[in-house]
C-alpha positions as CSV (number, residue, x, y, z in Angstrom):
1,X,105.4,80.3,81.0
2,X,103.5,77.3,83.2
3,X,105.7,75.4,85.6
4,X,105.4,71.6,85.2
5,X,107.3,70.9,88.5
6,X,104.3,72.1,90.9
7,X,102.4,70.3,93.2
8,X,98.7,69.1,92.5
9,X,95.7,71.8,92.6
10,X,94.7,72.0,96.4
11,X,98.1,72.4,97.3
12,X,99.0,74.8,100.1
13,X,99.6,78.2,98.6
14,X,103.1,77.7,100.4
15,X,104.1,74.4,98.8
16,X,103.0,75.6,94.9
17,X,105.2,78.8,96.2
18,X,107.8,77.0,97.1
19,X,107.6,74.4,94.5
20,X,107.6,77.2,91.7
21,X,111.0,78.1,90.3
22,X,112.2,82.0,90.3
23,X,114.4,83.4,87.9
24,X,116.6,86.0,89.3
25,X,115.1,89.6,88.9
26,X,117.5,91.9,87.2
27,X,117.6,90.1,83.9
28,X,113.9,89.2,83.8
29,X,113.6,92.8,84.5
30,X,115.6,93.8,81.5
31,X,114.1,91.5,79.1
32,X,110.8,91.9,80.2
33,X,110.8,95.6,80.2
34,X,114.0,97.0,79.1
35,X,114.6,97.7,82.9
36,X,118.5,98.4,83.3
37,X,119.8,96.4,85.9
38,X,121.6,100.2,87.5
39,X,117.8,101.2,87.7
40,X,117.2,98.2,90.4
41,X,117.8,98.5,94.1
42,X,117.9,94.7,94.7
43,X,116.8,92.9,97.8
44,X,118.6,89.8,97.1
45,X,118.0,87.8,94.1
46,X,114.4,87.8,93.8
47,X,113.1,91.1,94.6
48,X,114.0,95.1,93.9
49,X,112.9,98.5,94.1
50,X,113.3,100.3,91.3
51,X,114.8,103.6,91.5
52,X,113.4,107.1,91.4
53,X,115.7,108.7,89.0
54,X,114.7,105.9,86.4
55,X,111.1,106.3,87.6
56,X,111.7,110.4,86.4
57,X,113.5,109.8,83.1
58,X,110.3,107.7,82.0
59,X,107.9,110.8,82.4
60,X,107.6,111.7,78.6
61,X,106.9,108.1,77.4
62,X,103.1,107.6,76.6
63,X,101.0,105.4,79.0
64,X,99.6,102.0,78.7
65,X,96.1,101.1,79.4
66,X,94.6,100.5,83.2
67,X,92.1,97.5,83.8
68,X,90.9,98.1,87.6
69,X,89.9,94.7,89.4
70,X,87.2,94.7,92.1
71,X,85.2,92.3,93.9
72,X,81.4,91.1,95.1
73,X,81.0,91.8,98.9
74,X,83.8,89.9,101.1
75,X,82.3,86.7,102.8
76,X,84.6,84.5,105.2
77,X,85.0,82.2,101.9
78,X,87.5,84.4,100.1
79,X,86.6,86.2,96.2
80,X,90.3,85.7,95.6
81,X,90.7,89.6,94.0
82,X,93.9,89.3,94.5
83,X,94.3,85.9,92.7
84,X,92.5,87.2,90.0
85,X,94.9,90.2,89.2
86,X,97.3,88.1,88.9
87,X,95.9,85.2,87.2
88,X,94.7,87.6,84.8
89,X,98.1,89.3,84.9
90,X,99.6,85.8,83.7
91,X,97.0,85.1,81.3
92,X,97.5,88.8,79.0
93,X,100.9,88.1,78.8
94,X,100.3,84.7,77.6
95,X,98.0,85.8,75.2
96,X,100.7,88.1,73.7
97,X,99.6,91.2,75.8
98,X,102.3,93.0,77.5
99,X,100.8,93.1,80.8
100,X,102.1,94.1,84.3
101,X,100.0,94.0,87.7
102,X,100.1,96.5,90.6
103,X,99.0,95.2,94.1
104,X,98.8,96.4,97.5
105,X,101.0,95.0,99.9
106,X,100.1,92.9,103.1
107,X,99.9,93.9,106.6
108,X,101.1,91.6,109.5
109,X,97.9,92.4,111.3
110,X,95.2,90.0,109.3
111,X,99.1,87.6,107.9
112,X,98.6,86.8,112.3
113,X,94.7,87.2,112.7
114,X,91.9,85.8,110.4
115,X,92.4,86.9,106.7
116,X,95.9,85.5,106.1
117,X,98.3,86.9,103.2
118,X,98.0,88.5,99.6
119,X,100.2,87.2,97.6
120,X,97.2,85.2,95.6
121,X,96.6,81.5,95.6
122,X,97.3,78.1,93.8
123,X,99.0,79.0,90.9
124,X,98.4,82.4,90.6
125,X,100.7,83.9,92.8
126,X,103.3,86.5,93.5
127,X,107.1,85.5,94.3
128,X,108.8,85.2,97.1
129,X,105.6,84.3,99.2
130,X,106.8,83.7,102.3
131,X,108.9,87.5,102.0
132,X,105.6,89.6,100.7
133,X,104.2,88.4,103.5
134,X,106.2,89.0,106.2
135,X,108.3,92.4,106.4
136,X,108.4,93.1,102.9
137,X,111.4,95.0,102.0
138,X,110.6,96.7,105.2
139,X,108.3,99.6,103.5
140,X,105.9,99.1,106.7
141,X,108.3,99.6,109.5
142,X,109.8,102.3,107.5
143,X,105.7,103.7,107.6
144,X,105.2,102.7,110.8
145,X,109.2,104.2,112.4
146,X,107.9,107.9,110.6
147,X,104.2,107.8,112.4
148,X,105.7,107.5,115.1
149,X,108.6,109.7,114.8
150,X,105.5,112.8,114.4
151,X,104.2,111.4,117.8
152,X,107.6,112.2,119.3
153,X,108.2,114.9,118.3
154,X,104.8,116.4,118.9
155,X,105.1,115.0,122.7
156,X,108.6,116.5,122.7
157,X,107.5,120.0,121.5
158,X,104.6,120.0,124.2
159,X,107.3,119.0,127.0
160,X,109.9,121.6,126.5
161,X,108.1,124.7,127.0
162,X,105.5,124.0,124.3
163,X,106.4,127.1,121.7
164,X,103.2,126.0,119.3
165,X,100.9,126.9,122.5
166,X,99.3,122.9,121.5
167,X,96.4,122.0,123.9
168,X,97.2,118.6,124.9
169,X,93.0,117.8,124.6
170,X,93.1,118.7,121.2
171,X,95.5,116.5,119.7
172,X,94.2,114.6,116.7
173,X,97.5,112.4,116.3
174,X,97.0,108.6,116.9
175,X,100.0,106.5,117.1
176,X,100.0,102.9,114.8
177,X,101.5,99.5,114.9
178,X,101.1,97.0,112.0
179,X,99.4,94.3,114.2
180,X,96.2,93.9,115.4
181,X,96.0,94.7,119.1
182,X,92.6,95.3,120.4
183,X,93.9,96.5,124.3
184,X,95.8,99.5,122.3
185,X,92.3,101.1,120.8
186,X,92.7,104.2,123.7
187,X,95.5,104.6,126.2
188,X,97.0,107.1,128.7
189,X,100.3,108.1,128.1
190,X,102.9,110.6,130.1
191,X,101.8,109.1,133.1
192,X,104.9,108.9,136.1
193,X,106.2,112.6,136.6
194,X,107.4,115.8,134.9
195,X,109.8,113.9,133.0
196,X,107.1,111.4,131.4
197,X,105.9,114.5,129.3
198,X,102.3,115.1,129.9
199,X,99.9,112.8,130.7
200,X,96.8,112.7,128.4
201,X,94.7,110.2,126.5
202,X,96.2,108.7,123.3
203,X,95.6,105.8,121.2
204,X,96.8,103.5,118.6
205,X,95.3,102.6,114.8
206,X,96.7,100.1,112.4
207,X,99.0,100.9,110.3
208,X,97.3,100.7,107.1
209,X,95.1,103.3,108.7
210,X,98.1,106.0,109.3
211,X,97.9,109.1,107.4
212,X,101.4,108.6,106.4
213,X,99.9,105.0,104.4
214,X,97.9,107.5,102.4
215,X,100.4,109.8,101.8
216,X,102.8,107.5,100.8
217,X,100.4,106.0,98.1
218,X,99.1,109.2,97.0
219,X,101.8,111.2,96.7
220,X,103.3,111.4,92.9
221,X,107.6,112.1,94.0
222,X,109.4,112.8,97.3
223,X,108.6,116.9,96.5
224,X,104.8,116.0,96.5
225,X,106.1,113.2,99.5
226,X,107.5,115.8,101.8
227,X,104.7,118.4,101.1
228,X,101.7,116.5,101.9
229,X,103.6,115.3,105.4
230,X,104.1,118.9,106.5
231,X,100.5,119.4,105.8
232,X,99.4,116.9,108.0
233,X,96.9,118.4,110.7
234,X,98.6,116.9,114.5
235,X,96.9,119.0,117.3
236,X,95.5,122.9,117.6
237,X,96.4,125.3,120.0
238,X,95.1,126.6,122.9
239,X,93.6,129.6,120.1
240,X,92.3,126.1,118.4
241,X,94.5,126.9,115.2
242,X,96.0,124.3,113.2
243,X,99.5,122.9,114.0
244,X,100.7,121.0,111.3
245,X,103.9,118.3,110.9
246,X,105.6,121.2,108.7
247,X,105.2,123.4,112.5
248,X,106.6,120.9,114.4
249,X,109.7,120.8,112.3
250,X,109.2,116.7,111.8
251,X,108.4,116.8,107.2
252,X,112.2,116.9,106.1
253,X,113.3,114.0,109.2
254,X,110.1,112.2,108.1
255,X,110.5,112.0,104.3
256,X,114.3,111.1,104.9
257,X,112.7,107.8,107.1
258,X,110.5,107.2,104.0
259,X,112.6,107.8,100.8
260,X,114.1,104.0,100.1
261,X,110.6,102.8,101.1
262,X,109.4,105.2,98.4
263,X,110.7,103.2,96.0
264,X,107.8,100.6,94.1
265,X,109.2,97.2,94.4
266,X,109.0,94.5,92.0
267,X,108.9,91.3,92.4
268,X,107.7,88.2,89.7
269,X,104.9,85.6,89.2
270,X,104.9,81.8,89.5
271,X,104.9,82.5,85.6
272,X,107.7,85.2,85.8
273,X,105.8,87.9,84.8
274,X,106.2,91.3,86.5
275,X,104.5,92.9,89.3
276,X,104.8,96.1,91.6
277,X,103.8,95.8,94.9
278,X,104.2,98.8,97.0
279,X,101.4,100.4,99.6
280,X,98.8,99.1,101.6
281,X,95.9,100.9,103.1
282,X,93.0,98.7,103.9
283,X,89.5,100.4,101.9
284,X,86.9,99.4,104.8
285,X,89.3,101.9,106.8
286,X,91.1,104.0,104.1
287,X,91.5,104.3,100.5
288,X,92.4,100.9,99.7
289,X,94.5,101.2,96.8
290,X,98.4,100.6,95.6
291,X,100.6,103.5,95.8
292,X,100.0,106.2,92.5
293,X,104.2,105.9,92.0
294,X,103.7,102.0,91.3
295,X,100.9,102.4,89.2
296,X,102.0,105.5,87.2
297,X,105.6,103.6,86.4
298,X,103.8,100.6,85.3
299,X,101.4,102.8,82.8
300,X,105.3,104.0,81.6
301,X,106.9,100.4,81.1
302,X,103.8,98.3,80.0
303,X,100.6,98.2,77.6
304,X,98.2,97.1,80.0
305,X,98.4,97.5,84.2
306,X,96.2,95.5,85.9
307,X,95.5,96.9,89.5
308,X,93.6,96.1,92.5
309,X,91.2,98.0,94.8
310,X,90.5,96.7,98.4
311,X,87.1,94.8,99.3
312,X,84.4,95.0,97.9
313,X,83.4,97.5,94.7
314,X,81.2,99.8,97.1
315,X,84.7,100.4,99.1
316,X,87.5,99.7,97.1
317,X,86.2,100.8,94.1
318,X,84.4,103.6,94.9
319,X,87.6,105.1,96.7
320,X,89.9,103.7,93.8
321,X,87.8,106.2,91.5
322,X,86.6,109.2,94.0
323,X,89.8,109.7,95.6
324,X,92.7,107.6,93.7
325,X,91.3,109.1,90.8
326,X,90.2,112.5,91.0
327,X,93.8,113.5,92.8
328,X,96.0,111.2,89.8
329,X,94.1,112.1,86.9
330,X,94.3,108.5,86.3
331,X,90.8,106.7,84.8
332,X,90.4,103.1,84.4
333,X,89.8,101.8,80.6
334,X,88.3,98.2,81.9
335,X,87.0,97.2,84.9
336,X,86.6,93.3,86.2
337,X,84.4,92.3,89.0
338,X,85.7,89.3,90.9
339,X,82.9,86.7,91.7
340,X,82.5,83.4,93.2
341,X,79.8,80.7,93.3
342,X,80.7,80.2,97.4
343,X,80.4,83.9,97.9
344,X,77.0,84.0,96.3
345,X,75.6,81.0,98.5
346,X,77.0,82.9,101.4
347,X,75.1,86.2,100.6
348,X,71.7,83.6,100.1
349,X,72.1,82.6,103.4
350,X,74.5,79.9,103.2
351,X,77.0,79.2,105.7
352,X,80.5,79.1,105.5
353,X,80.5,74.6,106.9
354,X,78.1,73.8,104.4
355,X,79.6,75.5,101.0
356,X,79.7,72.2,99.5
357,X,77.0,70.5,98.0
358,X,75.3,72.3,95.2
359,X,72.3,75.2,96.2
360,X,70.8,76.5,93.4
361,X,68.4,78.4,94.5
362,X,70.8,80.4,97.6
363,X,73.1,81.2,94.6
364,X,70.0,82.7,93.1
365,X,68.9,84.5,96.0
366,X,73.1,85.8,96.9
367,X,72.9,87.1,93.3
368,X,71.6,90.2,94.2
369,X,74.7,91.2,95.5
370,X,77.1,90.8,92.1
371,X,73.7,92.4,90.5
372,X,73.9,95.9,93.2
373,X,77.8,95.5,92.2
374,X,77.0,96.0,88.6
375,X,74.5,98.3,88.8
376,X,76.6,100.3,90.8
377,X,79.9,100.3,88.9
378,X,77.8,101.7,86.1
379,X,76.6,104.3,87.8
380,X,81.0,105.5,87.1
381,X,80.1,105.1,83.6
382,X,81.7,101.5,83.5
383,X,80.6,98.2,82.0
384,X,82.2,95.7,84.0
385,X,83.0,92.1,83.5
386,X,82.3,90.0,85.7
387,X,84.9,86.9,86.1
388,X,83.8,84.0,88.2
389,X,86.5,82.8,90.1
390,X,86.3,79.1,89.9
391,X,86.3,76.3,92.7
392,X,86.3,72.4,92.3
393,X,82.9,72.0,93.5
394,X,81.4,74.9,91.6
395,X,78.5,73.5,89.5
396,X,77.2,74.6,85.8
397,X,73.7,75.3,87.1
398,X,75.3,77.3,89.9
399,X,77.0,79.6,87.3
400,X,74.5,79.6,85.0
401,X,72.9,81.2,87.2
402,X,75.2,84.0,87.7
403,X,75.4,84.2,84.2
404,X,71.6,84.8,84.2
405,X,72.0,87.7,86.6
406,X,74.6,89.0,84.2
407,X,72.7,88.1,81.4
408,X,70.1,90.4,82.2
409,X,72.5,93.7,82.8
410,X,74.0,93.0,80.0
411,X,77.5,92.4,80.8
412,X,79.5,89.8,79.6
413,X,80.5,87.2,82.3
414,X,83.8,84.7,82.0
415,X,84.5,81.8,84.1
416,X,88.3,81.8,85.2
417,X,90.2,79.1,86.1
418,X,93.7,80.4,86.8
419,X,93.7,79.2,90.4
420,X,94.3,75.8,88.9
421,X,95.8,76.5,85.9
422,X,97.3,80.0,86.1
423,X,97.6,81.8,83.0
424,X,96.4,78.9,81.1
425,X,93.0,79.0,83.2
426,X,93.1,83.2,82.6
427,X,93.2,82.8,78.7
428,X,89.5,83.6,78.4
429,X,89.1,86.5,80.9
430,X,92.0,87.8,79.3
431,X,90.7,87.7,75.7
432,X,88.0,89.6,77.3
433,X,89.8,92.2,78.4
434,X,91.9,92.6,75.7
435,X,88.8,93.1,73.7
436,X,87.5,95.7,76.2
437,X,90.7,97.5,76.1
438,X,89.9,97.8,72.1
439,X,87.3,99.9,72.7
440,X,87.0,103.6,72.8
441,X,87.4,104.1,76.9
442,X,84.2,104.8,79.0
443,X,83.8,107.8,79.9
444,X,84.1,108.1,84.0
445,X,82.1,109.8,86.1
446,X,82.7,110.3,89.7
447,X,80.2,110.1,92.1
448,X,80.2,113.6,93.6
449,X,81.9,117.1,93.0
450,X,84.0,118.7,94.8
451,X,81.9,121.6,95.7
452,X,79.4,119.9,97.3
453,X,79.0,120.0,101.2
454,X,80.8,116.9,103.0
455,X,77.6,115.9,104.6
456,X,75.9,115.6,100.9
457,X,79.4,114.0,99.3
458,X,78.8,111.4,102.4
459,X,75.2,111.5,101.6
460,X,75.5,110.5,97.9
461,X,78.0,107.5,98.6
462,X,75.3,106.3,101.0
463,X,72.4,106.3,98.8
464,X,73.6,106.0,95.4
465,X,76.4,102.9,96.3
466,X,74.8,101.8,99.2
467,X,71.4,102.5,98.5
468,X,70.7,103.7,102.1
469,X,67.4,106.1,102.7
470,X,69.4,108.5,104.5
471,X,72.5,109.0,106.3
472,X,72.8,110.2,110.3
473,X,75.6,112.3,111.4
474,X,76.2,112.3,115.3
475,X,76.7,115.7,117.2
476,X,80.3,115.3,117.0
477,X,80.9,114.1,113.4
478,X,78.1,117.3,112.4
479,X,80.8,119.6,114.6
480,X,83.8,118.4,112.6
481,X,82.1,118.9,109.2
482,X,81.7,122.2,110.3
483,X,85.2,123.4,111.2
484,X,86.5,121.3,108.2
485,X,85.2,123.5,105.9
486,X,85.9,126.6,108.2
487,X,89.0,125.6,107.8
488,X,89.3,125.3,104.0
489,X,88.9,121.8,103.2
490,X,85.1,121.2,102.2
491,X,86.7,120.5,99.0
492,X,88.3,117.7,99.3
493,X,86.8,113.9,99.1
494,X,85.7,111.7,101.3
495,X,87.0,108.5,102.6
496,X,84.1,106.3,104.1
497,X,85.6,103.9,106.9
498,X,82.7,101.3,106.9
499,X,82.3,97.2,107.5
500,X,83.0,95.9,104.3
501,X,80.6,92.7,104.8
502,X,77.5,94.6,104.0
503,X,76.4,97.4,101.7
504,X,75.2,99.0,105.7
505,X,76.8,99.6,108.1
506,X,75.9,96.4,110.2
507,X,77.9,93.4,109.3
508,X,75.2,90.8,109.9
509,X,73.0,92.4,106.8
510,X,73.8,90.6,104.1
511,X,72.7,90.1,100.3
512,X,71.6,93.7,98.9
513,X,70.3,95.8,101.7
514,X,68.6,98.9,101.2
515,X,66.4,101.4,102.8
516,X,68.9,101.8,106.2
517,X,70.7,104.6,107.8
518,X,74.0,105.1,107.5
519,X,75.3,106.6,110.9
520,X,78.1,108.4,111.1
521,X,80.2,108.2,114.1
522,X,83.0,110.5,113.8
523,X,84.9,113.1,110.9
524,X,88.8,113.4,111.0
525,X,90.5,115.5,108.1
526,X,93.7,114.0,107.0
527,X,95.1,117.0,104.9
528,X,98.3,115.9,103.8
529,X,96.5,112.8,102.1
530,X,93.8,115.2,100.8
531,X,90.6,113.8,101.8
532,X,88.4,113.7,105.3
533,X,87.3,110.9,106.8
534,X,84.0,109.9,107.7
535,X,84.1,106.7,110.2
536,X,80.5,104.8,110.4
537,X,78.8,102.3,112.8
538,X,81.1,100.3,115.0
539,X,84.5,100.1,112.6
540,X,87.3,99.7,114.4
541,X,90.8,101.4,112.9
542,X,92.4,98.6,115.2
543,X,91.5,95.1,114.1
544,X,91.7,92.7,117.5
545,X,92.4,89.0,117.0
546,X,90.3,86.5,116.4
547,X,89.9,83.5,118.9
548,X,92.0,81.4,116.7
549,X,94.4,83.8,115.6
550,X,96.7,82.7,112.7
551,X,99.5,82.8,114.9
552,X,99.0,79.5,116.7
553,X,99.4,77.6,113.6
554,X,102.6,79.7,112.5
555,X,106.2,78.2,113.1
556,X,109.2,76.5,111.8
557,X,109.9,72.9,111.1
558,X,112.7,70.8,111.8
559,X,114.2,72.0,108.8
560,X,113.8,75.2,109.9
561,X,110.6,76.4,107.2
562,X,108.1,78.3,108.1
563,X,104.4,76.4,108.4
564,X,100.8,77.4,108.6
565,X,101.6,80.8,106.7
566,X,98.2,81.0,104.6
């Protein structure tokens, strides 16, 4: 359903948002998705979490079909994956496919730094805007309250008497605050007396980084919830044993802080079509993927669930099938690969100023990027299509040429238009989906198996997705591989943190590199999440501010709305 009252294309994201016309959720819910209004938990009018006991009682009913959406290497210019999902979203369900989307939701850090929100854009958007963005239903502070409730009560066993024998050096337990604060990267804490508890180094990650974000999108109920948190790893003793959260006493007072949040929210489109929205890890520093509750309920309720994975396909995607996958049992039965004419000038060499004018020839040479994103989605066993994300000044020979690239990997390529035109501008991407999803479903293969070492799981990532020669593991990163799988937990998959603006590890390499090293700085096991991660070259699990931080150009008007929200 389009809405006629919206402003031009080229509107602020917040104007069309606030232009566009919500119907209140309970009885879209209902006649959407047969959704009883007693299954809601509503957050006023416009937005809900739907409850677990409904979420149970739909276990027996068959599931609907999954199209993953993933993306071309991030440039400064936006790809607009999450636009896409949506738009795309919008466009099945005007087509006469009952559709529903599952998306990741947004962390205050980048809403104040550089990247802004994820809600979508132009008319493809998710509704209430302004709320998504900003303390949505309050799932991360509920995230962010139980992190931190581990870290005091870890301090707290350590201060009276410490009965776990923990050696205060060998803690592994960060603390995490959903903003981007550079100065909080390594800290002393305890320090002023007996009474401060004991002093020692600490730190602080984003949120989307926490353990407890993984778990919370991983886990399958609040029995699999409250498991996974006691397994968490904190510290080892003095005898360099494990001590887990389930020792410390902290799972059942942690999965109380975390059961509400639990709950997938739903929310609507500019076109009132249905969407969960419930996790967010970041995939250049985690998994990078919606929670497995949100998606699984949707795969209940709907035909086809659209769903997003973070970044670009050698992150997001790769994690969305390694690690979403292999612990869900889910498998994708279409994949889309989000594209843009900008982003390939960008990769050719093009800077972000002088996007404008028409440049052939730096689209052709950015192309090998969309073509490595192909080639490398195939080696899952998937055909993708890709879906060129339209802007104004896009030109035919420009896409034409992406076309060519496509052309010659024989995939099918569609030119989408739903930023403008919303569903309407999705019709044809969604056609080819549908078609897709008519097809027997491609058989998925992951990239690694679980019995192999982590150094050779980390290995083939590197050289088969990111076509390094080789991968280099530093003394200390070698030394945690090594007690890892003392310790049990070879098995489990790996979670490459990594830049996500190059297929390297150095941000500056653009295009298709291949032929580097990929140098691994450190190893942590998060075991309640089930996989280890490997963190390489200089990413940061604390973001700092830009220069121009998005802040400064956030406030209220005269009339008391908010401005400058991207």
């Amino acid at each position: 359903m389009t809405q006629d009252n919206l402003p031009a294309p080229g509107a602020a994201d917040i104007d069309i948002a606030r232009a566009a016309k919500m119907k209140p959720l309970l009885p879209l819910a209902q006649s959407s998705f047969g959704i009883p209004p007693e299954a809601l938990v509503p957050y006023g009018h416009f937005k809900a979490k739907v409850s677990l006991d409904y979420i149970a009682s739909l276990k027996d009913k068959p599931n609907g079909k999954l199209v993953l959406v993933t993306a071309v290497t991030p440039t400064p210019a936006g790809e607009g994956k999450t636009t896409t999902s949506v738009g795309l979203n919008d466009g099945l369900n005007l087509i006469g496919v009952q559709s529903m989307v599952c998306l990741r939701e947004p962390s205050l850090g980048p809403c104040f730094g550089m990247k802004g929100g994820a809600a979508g854009g132009g008319r493809a958007q998710v509704l209430p805007m302004e709320d998504i963005n900003l303390h949505f239903n309050g799932d991360f502070h509920a995230i962010t309250s139980a992190h931190s409730l581990i870290s005091a009560m870890l301090d707290n066993s350590i201060q009276w008497g410490n009965p776990l024998d923990i050696d205060p050096r060998r803690i592994t337990w960060r603390r995490v605050v959903d903003m981007n604060d550079r100065v909080l990267r390594d800290i002393v804490i305890g320090m002023g007396g007996p009474t401060q508890g004991v002093v020692r180094q600490d730190g602080f990650d984003i949120t989307v980084a926490s353990e407890i974000m993984a778990i919370f999108c991983l886990a399958t109920d609040l029995k699999d919830l409250q498991k996974r948190i006691g397994d968490i790893i904190v510290a080892k003793t003095h005898k360099r044993k494990p001590v887990t959260v389930r020792d410390i006493g902290a799972d059942g007072a942690v999965t109380v802080l975390l059961k509400d949040a639990f709950q997938p929210n739903l929310v609507q489109s500019i076109e009132h079509n249905m969407a969960f929205i419930h996790g967010g890890p970041f995939a250049n520093i985690a998994h990078g993927c919606n929670s497995v509750v949100a998606t699984q309920t949707a795969l209940k309720l709907s035909d086809v669930v659209v769903t997003e994975a973070g970044f670009g396909a050698d992150l997001g995607a790769e994690k969305f099938l390694d690690i979403k996958c292999r612990q869900s049992g889910l498998r994708p039965d279409a994949v889309v690969l989000v594209c843009t004419v900008r982003a390939m000038k960008m990769q050719g060499g093009v800077s972000k100023s002088d996007l404008g004018p028409a440049n052939v020839e730096a689209v052709k040479a950015g192309c090998v990027n969309v073509e490595r994103h192909i080639q490398n989605l195939k080696k899952f066993g998937v055909n993708p299509i890709v879906s060129v994300n339209h802007f104004v000044h896009d030109t035919d020979e420009e896409i034409a040429a992406i076309k060519a690239i496509c052309d010659a990997e024989n995939v099918q390529m569609v030119v989408a238009r739903h930023w403008a035109q919303g569903g309407e501008g999705a019709k044809d991407l969604a056609k080819a989906v549908k078609a897709e999803l008519e097809k027997p479903a491609p058989t998925v293969t992951l990239m690694y198996d679980d019995g192999d070492s982590l150094k050779e799981k980390v290995r083939k990532v590197a050289t088969k997705i990111y076509r390094a020669q080789d991968i280099a593991i530093s003394a200390d990163a070698a030394k945690s591989f090594r007690e890892i799988e003392k310790m049990g937990f070879g098995h489990l998959p790996i979670c490459i943190a990594k830049t996500q603006s190059s297929f390297s590890t150095d941000a500056s390499k653009l295009g298709a590199t291949s032929g580097h090293t990929v140098e691994v700085r450190e190893a942590t096991l998060n075991a309640g999440a089930g996989f280890v991660v490997a963190v390489c070259g200089s990413i940061m699990r604390m973001p700092g501010l830009p220069k121009h931080p998005a802040a400064l150009d956030i406030g209220l008007d005269e009339n008391g709305e908010i401005v400058g929200l991207a």
